[in-house]
VEXDREN-2710 file (C-alpha; in Angstrom, 1 decimal):
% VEXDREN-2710
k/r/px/py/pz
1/UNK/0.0/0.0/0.0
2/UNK/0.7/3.8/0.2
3/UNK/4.2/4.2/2.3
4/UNK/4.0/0.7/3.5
5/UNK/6.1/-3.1/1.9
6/UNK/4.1/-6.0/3.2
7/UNK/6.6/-8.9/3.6
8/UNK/7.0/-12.7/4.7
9/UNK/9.9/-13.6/7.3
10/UNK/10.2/-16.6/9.4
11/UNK/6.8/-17.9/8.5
12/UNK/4.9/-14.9/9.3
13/UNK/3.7/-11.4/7.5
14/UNK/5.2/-7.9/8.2
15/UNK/4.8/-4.6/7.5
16/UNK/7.3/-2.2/6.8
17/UNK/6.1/1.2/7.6
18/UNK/8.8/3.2/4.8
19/UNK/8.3/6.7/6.8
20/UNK/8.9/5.6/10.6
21/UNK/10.8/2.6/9.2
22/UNK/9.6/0.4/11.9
23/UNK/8.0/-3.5/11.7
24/UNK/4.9/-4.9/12.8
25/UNK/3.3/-8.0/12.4
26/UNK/0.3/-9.5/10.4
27/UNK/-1.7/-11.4/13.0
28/UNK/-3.2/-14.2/10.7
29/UNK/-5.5/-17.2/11.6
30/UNK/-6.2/-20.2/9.2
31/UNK/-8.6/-22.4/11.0
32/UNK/-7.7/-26.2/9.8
33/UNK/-9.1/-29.5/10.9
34/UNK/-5.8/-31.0/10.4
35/UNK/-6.7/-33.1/7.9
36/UNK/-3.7/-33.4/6.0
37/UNK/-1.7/-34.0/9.7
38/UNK/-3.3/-36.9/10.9
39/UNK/-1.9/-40.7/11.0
40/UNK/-3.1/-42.4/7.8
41/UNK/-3.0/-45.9/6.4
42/UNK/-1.1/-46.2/3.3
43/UNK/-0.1/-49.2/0.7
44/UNK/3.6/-48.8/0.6
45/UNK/3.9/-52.1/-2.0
46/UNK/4.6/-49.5/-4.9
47/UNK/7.2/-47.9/-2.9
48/UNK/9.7/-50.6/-2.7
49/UNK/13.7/-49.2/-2.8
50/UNK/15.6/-52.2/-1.8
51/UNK/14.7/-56.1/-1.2
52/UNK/16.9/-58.9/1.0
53/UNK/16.5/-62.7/0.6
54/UNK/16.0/-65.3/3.6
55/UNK/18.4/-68.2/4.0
56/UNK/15.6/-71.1/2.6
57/UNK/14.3/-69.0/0.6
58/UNK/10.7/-68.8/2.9
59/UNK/10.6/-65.0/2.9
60/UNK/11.5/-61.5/1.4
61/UNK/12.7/-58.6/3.1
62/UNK/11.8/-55.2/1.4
63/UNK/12.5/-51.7/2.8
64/UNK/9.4/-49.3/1.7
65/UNK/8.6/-45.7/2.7
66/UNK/11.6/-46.2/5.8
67/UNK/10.1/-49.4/6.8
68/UNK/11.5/-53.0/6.9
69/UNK/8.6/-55.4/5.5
70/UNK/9.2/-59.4/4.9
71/UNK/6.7/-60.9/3.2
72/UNK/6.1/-64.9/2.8
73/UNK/7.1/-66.9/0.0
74/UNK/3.9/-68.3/0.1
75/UNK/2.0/-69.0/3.1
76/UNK/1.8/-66.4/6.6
77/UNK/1.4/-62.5/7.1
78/UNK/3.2/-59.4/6.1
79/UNK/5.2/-58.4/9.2
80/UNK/6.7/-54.7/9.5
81/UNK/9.0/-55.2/11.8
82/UNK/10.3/-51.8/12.1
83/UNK/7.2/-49.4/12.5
84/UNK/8.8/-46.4/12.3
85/UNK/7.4/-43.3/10.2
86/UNK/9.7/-40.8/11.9
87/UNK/12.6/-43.1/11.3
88/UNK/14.2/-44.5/7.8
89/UNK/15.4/-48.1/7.7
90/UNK/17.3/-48.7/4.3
91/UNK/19.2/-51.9/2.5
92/UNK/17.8/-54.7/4.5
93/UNK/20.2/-57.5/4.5
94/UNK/18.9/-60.9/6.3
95/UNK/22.2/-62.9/7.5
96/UNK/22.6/-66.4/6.6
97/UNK/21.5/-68.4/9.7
98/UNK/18.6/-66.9/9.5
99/UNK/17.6/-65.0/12.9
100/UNK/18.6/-61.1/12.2
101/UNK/17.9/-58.5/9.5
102/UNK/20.2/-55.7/9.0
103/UNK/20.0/-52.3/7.5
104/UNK/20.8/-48.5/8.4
105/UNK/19.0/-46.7/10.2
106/UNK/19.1/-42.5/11.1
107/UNK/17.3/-43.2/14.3
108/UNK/20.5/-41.7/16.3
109/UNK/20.5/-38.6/13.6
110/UNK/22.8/-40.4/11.2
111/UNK/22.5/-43.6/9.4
112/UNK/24.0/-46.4/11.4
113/UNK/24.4/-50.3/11.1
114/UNK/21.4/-51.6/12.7
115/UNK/20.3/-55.1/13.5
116/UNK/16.6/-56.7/14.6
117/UNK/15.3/-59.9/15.5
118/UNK/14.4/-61.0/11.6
119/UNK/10.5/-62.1/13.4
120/UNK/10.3/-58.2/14.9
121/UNK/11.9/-56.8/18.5
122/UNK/14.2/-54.5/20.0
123/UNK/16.8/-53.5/17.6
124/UNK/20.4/-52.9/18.0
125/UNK/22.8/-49.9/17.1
126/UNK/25.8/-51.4/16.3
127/UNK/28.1/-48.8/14.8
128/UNK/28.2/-45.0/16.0
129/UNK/30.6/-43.4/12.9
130/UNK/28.7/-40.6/12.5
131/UNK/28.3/-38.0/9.7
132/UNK/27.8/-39.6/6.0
133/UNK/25.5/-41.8/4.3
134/UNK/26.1/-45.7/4.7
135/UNK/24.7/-48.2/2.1
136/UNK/24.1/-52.0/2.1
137/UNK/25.6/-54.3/4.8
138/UNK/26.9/-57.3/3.4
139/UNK/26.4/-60.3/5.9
140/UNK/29.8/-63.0/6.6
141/UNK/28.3/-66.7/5.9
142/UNK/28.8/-67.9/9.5
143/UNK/26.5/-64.4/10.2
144/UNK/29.8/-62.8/12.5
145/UNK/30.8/-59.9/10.0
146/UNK/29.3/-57.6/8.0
147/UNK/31.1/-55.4/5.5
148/UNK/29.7/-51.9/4.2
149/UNK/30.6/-48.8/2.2
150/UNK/30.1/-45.2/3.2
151/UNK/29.3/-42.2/1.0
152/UNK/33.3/-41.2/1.2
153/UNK/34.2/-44.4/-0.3
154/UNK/35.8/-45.7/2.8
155/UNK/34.8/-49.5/3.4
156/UNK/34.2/-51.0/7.0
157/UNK/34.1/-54.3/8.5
158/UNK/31.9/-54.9/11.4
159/UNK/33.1/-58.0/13.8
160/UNK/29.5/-58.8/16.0
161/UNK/31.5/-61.2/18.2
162/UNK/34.6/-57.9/19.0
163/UNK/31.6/-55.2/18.5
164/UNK/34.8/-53.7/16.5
165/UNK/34.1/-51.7/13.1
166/UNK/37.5/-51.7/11.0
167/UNK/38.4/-49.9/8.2
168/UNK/39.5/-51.7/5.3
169/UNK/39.8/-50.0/2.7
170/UNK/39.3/-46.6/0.2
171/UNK/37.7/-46.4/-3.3
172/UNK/39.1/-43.6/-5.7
173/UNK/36.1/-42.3/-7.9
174/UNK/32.4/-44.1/-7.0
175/UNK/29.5/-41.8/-6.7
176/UNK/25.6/-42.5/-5.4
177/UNK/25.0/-45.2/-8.1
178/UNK/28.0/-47.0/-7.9
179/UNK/28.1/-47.2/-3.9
180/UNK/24.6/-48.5/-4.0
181/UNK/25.6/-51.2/-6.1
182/UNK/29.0/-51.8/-4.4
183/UNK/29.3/-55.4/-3.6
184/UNK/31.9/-57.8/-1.6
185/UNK/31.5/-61.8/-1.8
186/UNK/32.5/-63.8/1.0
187/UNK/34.4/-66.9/0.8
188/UNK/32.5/-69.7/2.3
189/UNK/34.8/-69.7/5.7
190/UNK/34.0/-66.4/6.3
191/UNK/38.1/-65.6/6.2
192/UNK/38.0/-63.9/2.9
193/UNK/36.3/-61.5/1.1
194/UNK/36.7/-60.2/-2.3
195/UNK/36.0/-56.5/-3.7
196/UNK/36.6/-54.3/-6.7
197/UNK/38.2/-51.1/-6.1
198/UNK/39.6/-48.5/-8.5
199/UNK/42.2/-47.5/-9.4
200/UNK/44.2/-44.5/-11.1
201/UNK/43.4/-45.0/-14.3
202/UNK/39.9/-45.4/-14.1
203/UNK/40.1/-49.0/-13.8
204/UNK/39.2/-51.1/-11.3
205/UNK/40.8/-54.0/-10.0
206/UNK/40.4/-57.0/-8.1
207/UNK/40.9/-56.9/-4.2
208/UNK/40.9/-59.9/-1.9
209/UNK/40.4/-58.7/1.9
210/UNK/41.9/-61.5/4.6
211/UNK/39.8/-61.0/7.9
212/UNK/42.4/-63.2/9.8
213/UNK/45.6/-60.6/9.5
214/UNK/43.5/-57.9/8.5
215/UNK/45.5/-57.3/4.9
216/UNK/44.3/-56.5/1.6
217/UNK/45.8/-58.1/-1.0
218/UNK/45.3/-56.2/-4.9
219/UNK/45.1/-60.0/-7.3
220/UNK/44.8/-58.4/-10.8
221/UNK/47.0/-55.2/-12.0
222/UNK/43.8/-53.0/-12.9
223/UNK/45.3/-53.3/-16.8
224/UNK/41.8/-53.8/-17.4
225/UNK/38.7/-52.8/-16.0
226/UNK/38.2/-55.8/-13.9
227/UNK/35.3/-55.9/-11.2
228/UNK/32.2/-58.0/-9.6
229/UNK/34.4/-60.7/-8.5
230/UNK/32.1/-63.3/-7.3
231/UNK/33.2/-66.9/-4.7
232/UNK/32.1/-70.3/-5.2
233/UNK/31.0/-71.4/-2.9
234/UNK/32.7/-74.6/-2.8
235/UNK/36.0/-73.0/-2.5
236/UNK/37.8/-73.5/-5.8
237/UNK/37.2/-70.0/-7.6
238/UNK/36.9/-66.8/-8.0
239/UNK/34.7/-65.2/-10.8
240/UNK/35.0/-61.5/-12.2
241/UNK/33.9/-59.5/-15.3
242/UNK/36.1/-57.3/-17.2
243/UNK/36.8/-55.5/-20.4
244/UNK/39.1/-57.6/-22.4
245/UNK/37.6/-57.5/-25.7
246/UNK/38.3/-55.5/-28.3
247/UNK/35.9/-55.5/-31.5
248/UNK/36.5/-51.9/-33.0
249/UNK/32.9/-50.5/-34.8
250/UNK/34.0/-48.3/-37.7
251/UNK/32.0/-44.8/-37.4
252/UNK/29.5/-44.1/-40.2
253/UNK/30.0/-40.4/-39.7
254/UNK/33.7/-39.4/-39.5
255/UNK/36.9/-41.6/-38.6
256/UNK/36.8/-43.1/-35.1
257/UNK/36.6/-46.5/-33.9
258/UNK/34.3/-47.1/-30.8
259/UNK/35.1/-49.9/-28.5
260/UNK/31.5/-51.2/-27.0
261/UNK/30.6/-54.7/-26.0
262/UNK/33.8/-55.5/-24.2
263/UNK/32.9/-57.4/-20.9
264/UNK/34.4/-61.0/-20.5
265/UNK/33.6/-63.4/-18.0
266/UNK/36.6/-65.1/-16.6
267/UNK/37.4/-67.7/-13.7
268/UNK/40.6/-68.4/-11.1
269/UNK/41.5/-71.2/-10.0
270/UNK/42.2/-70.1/-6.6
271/UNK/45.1/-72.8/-6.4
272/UNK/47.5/-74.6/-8.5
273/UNK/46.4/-77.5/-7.9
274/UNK/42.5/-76.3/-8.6
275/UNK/42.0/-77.8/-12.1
276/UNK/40.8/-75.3/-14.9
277/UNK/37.3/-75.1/-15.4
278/UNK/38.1/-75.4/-18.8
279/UNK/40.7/-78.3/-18.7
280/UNK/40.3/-80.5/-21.6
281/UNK/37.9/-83.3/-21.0
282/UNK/38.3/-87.4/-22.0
283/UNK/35.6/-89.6/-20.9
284/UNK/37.3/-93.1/-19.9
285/UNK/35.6/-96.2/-18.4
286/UNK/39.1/-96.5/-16.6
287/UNK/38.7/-93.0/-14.6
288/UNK/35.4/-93.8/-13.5
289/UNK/35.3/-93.1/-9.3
290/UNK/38.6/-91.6/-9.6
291/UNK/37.9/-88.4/-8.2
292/UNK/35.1/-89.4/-5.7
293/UNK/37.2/-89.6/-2.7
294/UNK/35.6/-91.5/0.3
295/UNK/35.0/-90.1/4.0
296/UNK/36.7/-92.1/6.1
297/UNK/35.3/-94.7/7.8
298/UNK/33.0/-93.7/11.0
299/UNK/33.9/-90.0/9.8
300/UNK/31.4/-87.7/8.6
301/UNK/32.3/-85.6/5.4
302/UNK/32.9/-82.3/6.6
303/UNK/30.4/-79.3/5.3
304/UNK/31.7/-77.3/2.4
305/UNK/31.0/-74.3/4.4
306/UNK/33.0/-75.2/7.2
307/UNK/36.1/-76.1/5.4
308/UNK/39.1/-73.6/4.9
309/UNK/39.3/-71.6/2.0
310/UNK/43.1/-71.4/1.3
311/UNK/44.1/-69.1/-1.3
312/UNK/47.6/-69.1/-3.6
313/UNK/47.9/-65.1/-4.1
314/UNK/51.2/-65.5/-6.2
315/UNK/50.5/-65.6/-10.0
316/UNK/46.4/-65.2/-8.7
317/UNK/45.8/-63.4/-12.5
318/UNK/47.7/-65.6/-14.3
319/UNK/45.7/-68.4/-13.5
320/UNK/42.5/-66.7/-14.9
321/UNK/40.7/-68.4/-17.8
322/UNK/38.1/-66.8/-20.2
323/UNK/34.6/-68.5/-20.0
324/UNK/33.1/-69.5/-23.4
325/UNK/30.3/-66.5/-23.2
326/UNK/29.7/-64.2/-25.7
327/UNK/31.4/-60.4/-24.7
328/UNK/28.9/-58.1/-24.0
329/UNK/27.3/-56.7/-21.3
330/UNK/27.0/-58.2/-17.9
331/UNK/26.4/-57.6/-14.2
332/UNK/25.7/-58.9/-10.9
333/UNK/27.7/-62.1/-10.8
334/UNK/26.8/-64.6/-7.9
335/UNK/27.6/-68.1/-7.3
336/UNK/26.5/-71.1/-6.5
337/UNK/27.9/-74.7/-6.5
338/UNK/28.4/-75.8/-10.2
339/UNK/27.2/-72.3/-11.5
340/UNK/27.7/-68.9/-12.3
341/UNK/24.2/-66.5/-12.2
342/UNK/24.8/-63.0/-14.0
343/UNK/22.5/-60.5/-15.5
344/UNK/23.3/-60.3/-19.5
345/UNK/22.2/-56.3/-20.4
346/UNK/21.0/-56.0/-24.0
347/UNK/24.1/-55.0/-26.5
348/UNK/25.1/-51.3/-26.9
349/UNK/23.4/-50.6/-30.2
350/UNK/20.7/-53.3/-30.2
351/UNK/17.6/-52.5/-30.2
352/UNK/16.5/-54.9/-27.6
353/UNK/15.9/-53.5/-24.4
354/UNK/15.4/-56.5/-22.2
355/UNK/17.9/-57.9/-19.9
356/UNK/18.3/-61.9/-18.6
357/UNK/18.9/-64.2/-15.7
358/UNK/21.5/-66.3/-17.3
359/UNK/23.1/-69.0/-15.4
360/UNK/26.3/-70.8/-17.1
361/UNK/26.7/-74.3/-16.0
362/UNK/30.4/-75.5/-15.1
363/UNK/30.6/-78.9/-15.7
364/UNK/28.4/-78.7/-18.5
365/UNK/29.6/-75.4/-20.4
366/UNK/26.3/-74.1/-21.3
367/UNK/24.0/-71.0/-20.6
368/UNK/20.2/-71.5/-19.5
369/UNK/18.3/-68.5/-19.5
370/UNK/16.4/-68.5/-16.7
371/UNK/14.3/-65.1/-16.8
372/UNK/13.8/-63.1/-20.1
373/UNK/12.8/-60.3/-18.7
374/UNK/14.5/-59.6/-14.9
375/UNK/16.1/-56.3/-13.6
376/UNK/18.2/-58.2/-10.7
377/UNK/18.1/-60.9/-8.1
378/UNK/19.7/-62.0/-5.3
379/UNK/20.7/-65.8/-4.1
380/UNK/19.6/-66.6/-1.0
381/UNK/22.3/-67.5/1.4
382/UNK/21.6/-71.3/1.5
383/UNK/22.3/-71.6/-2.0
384/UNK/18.4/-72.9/-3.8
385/UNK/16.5/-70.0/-4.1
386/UNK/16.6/-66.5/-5.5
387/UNK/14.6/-63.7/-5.1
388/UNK/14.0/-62.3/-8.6
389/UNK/12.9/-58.8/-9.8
390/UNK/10.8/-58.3/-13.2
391/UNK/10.1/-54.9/-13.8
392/UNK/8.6/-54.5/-10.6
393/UNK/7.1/-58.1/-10.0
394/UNK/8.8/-60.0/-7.3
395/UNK/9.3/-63.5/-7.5
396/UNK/10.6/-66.4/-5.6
397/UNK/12.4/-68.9/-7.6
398/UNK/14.8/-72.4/-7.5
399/UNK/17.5/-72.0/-8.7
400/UNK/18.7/-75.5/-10.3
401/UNK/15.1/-76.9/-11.3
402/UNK/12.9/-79.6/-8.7
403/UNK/10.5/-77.7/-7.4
404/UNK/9.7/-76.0/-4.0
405/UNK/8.8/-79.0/-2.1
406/UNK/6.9/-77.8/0.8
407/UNK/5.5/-74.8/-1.4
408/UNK/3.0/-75.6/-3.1
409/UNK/0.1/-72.5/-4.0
410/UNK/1.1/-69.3/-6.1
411/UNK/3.4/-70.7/-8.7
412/UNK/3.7/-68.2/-11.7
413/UNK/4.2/-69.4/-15.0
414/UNK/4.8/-73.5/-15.9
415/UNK/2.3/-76.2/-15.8
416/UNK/0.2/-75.4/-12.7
417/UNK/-0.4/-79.1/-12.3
418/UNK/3.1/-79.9/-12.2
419/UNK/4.2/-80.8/-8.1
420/UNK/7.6/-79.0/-9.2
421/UNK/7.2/-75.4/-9.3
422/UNK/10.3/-73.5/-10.2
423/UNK/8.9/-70.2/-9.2
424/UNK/6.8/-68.4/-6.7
425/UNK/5.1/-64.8/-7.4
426/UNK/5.5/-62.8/-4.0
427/UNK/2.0/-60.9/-3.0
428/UNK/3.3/-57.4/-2.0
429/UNK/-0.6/-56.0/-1.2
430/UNK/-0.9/-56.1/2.6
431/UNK/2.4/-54.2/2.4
432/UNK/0.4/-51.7/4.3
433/UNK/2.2/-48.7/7.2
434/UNK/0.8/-45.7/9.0
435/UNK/2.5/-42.9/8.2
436/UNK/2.5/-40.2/11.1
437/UNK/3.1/-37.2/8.7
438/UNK/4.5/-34.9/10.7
439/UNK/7.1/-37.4/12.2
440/UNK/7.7/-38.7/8.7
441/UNK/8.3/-34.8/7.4
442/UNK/10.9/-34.1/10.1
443/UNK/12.4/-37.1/9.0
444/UNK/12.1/-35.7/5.3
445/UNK/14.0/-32.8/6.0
446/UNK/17.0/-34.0/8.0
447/UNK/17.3/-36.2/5.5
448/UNK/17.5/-33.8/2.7
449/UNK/19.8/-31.3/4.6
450/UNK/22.3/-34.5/5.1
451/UNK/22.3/-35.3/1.6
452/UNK/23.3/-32.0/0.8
453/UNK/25.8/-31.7/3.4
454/UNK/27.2/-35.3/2.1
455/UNK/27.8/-34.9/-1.4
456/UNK/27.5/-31.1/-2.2
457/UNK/30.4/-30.6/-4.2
458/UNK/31.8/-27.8/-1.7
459/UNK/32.7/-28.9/1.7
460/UNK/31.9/-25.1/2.6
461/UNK/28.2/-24.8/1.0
462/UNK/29.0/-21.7/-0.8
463/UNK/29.8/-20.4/2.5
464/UNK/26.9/-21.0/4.7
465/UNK/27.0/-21.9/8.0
466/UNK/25.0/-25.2/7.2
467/UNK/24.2/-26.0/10.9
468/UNK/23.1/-23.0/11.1
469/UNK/20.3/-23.3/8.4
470/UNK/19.3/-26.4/9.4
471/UNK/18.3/-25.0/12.8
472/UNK/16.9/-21.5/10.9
473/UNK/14.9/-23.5/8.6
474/UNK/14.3/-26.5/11.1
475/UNK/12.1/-24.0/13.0
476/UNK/9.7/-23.6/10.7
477/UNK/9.0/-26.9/9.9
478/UNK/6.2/-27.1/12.6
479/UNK/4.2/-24.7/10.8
480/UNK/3.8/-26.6/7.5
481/UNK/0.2/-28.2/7.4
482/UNK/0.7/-30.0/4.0
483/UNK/3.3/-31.9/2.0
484/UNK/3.7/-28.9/-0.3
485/UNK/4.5/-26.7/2.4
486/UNK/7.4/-29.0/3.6
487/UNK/8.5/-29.2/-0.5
488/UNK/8.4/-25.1/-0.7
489/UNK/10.3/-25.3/2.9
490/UNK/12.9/-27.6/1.4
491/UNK/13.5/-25.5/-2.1
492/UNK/13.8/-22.6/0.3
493/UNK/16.5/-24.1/2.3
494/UNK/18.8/-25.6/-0.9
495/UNK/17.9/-22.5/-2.1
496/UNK/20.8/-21.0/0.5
497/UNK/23.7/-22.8/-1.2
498/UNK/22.5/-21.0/-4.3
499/UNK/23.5/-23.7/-6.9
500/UNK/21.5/-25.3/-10.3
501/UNK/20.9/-28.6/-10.3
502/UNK/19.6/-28.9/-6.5
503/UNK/16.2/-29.8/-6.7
504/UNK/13.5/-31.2/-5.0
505/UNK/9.9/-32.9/-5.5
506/UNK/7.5/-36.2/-5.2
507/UNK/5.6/-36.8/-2.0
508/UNK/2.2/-36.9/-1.1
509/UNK/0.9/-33.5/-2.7
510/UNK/-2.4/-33.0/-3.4
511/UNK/-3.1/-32.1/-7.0
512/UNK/-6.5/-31.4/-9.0
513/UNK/-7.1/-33.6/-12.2
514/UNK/-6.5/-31.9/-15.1
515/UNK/-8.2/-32.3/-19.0
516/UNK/-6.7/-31.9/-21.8
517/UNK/-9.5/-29.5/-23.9
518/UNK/-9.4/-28.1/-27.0
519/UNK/-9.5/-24.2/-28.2
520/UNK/-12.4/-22.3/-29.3
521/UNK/-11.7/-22.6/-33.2
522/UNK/-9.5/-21.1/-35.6
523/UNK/-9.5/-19.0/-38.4
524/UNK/-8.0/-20.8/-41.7
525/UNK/-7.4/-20.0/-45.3
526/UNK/-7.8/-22.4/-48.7
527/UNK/-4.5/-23.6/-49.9
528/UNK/-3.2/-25.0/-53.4
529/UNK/-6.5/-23.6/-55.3
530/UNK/-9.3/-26.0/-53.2
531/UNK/-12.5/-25.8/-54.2
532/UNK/-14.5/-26.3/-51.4
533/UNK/-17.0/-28.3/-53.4
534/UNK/-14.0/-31.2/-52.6
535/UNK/-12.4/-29.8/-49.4
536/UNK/-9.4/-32.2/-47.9
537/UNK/-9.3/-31.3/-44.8
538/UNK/-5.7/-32.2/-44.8
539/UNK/-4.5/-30.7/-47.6
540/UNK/-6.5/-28.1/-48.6
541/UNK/-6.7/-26.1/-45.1
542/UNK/-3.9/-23.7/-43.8
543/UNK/-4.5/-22.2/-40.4
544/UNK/-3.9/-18.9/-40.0
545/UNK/-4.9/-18.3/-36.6
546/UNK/-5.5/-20.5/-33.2
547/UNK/-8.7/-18.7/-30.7
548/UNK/-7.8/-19.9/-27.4
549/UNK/-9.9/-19.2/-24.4
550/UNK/-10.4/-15.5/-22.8
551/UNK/-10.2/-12.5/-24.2
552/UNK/-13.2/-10.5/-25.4
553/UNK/-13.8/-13.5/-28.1
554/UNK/-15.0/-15.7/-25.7
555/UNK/-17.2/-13.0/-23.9
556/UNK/-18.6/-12.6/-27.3
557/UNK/-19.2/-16.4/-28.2
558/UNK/-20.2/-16.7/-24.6
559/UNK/-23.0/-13.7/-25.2
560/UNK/-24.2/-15.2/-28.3
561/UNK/-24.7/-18.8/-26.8
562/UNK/-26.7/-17.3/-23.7
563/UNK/-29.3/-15.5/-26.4
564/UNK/-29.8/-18.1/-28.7
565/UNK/-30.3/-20.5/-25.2
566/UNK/-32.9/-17.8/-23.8
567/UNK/-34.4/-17.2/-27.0
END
């Protein structure tokens, strides 16, 4: 108005008065039933981030909206066993004997490893680290250890028996993507465990971590791009990817070669005296039993898992042998006795866009697609089942054919009839939370202020004091009513670092439904001679001008309408 600025600060309305210079405040009151505030039910089954596995294959763990769900193979209830809408509880992991889930949790104010009873109960806070964002814990096969990355790259070991967390190791260039897919595999001993890590020329190499001397040992030079090494389980090798072939493509368009298509699949023997998995093979009646060794007598054989994985480091690469697979594109290598699982990505330049569940058979030398269409899975810890993603629809699955056994109902796909179902579809519907909204926003925000204090690429935020906004705009968060308040609250307070590229959106914002309408007409001229005794629409007709809505064309249209209605 006249002499006076009318201003918002700190959630409120002031008034400048521009001739005394002084500041009062609006007093405002919205009356609100608090609708939008209250606890609600909500289904959370399209909100799945990250899934888990349990030993037999009899359940899933999934981590929804901050919650930890597991949800039966077949027969039982949907248990959340975290209830927690103020909380978030990421990257459940169920260890292999069985009893405990774990995940991070920010209960403390910044993500920690967290364990629970797997059934529900009290959980336990077992590292206290700190500041940064922690990913996937990676469970030991006796269920003592568990290994995990950090958002600075730095990777941890956590001993449950010591209630130690060690330090292992540092990667050089990995970023949000990468450290969410960061994966070790464990020897079946639990001594070993192996890793990718890169290196300085933007390779990675292979990295074997021994837990009893605490010593990392680097087992390929990094010459390559070598990474996803993978354990079998029964102790004779180690799998990894890398980019070893090179099958130039000729440009079209000017002179360059592209190299695409380059990943190889290769095995190590992880001893000398480990035969190749490619040795050459001569069936003779003579060798018949000559490699079945017998227990001896009154001795029982000793379990595979329980046996000592010895490893001969020297000449480790030299040892590796290419598998027969076609180069391409592959990923997530895991391994189970007599086979290696991998996801094959379509080719760079095909057209197809669908990737498969391959598994390659040792002894035999053959692929088997398994799934056409997946987008990952993950072996359960006893070695039979998989948990399976397609595109969104969860499924339970063997992995070397027979059946389920005791399963029996909600096979998908196969001859119903058939006692041997190869694969269960997981129901995901009673995947169902209430969601405290005002806890869950609090949450929200801390979280967003941590992920910009994490991976910002200026340790200073442009300067600001970022405690200090947090508590500023941290304040204010108690008047927001609706999930677009906290969003404009959020914007507000990135907004400080004053940087592109820093957005925010999603939640549960109300919006109107909108229809797509047309406009009021056009005006339009006769093209190429038309006689409009044989009009083509198509041809024949050039618009000149579009008459959308408003204006005082539409009050006119609107006028004549009314007459011609009224008479």
């Amino acid at each position: 108005g006249d002499g006076e600025i009318i201003f918002e600060h700190g959630g409120g309305l002031k008034i400048l008065d521009l001739k005394t210079e002084k500041v009062r405040q609006v007093k405002v009151s919205v009356l609100t039933d608090g609708a939008t505030m209250r606890p609600k039910v909500e289904d959370v089954s399209r909100n799945v981030r990250n899934s888990g596995i349990s030993p037999n294959g009899k359940r899933a763990a999934f981590e929804a909206r901050g919650d930890i769900f597991t949800v039966p193979a077949e027969h039982g209830v949907t248990r959340n066993i975290t209830l927690s809408s103020g909380v978030a509880e990421r990257y459940p992991a169920w260890s292999p004997d069985g009893k405990t889930i774990a995940y991070m949790s920010d209960r403390s104010g910044e993500y920690e490893l967290t364990t629970r009873p797997a059934e529900g109960g009290e959980e336990t806070k077992l590292t206290s680290l700190g500041a940064g964002y922690k990913y996937t814990p990676q469970w030991s096969p006796d269920s003592r250890k568990i290994a995990f990355i950090d958002k600075a790259m730095r990777m941890w070991l956590h001993d449950l028996d010591t209630g130690k967390t060690t330090a292992v190791d540092k990667g050089l260039w990995m970023y949000h993507g990468d450290l969410e897919g960061f994966r070790v595999s464990w020897s079946s001993d639990s001594r070993w465990f192996a890793y990718s890590r890169g290196q300085d020329n933007q390779n990675g190499a292979i990295y074997l971590y021994d837990t009893k001397d605490n010593t990392s040992h680097q087992v390929t030079a990094g010459y390559y791009n070598d990474s996803d090494p993978a354990f079998d389980p029964e102790g004779k090798y180690l799998y990894f990817k890398s980019g070893r072939d090179f099958n130039p493509i000729y440009s079209d368009l000017d002179e360059t070669w592209i190299y695409t298509n380059s990943t190889q699949l290769f095995a190590v023997p992880l001893r000398a005296d480990v035969k190749s998995p490619l040795a050459t093979r001569n069936d003779d009646e003579s060798d018949a039993g000559k490699d079945e060794k017998k227990p001896e007598e009154g001795k029982k054989p000793e379990p595979a898992k329980n046996k000592p994985v010895e490893i001969e480091l020297k000449d480790f690469e030299r040892r590796a042998v290419e598998l027969p697979i076609q180069p391409g594109r592959y990923s997530q290598l895991q391994a189970v006795a007599g086979k290696l699982l991998y996801m094959r990505r379509p080719r760079n330049g095909s057209a197809d866009r669908n990737s498969q569940l391959v598994s390659y058979d040792i002894e035999d030398r053959e692929e088997k697609t398994l799934e056409e269409n997946a987008s990952s899975f993950e072996v359960a810890a006893g070695g039979r089942k998989m948990l399976v993603n397609s595109r969104g629809s969860w499924t339970i699955r063997n992995i070397g054919g027979g059946g389920f056994g005791g399963f029996g109902g909600r096979s998908r796909g196969g001859d119903e009839s058939s006692p041997g179902k190869d694969k269960l579809g997981l129901d995901l519907s009673d995947m169902q939370m209430t969601v405290d909204p005002r806890a869950e926003w609090r949450q929200i925000f801390d979280d967003a202020w941590r992920i910009e204090r994490d991976y910002f690429y200026d340790p200073g935020m442009h300067g600001n004091n970022w405690e200090g906004v947090h508590k500023q705009y941290g304040a204010l968060l108690n008047q927001c009513a609706t999930r677009w308040d906290v969003n404009f609250l959020l914007g507000e307070m990135i907004g400080e670092i004053n940087s592109s590229h820093t957005y925010r959106w999603g939640g549960d914002s109300e919006s109107s439904k909108s229809l797509n309408v047309g406009m009021l007409g056009c005006d339009y001229d006769l093209a190429n001679g038309a006689d409009t005794a044989a009009l083509n629409v198509i041809n024949d007709l050039r618009v000149t001008q579009r008459l959308p809505y408003g204006g005082e064309l539409e009050a006119r249209l609107l006028t004549q309408a009314t007459q011609q209605l009224t008479g």
